[in-house]
C-alpha positions in Angstrom: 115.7 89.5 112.2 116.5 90.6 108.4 113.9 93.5 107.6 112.8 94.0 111.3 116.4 95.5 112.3 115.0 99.6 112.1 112.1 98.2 114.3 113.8 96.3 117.2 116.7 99.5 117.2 113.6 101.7 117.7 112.0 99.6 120.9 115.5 98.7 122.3 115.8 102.5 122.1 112.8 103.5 123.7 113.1 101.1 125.9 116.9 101.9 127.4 115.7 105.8 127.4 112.6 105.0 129.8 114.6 102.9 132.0 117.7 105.3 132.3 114.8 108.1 132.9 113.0 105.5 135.3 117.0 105.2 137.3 117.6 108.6 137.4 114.0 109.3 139.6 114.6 106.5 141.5 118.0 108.0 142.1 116.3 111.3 143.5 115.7 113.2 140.5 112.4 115.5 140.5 110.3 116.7 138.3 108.3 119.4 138.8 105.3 121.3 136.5 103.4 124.4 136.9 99.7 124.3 135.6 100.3 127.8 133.9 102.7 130.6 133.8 102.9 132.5 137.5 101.4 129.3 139.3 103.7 127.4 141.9 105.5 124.0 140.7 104.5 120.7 141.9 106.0 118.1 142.1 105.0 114.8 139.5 107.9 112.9 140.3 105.9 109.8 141.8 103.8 109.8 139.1 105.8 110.2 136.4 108.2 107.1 137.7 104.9 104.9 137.8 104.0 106.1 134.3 107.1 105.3 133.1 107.7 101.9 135.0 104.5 101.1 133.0 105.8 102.0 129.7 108.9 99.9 130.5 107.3 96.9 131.4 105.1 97.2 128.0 107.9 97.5 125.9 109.6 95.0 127.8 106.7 92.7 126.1 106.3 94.0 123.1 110.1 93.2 122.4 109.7 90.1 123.6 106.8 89.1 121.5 107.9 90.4 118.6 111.6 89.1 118.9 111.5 86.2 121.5 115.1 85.1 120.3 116.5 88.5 121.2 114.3 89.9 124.1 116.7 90.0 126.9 119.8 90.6 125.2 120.6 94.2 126.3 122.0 94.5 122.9 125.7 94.2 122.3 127.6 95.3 120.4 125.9 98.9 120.6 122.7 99.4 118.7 124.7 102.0 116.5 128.2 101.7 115.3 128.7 105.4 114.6 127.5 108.6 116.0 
């Protein structure tokens, strides 16, 4: 993976944030938008989980195409050693 490390952090990455975004909707977090300033909210919730299911599963993919020998590792030790 020497050369390719900066690219697999940054899918990895993406990839725990939609998840932990995808669990906390699933968990009952909402989201709700207003079209313009004054309108009523509604709520995208639904959508935005399916959206972002999606985006999982694609990087899901694209990890494991591009780095077959690491694709389901959920990465340990942490992807960063310091903060």
């Amino acid at each position: 993976m020497a050369g390719h490390d900066a690219r697999y952090v940054e899918i990895t990455t993406r990839l725990r944030s939609v998840r932990s975004f995808c669990d906390f909707l699933s968990q009952g977090g909402t989201v709700r938008v207003a079209v313009s300033e004054g309108e009523p909210y509604k709520d995208v919730t639904a959508t935005l989980l399916e959206r972002n299911r999606r985006e999982a599963e694609a990087l899901a993919r694209t990890r494991r195409h591009l780095y077959p020998e690491l694709a389901e590792e959920d990465v340990a030790p942490p992807l960063y050693s310091r903060h």
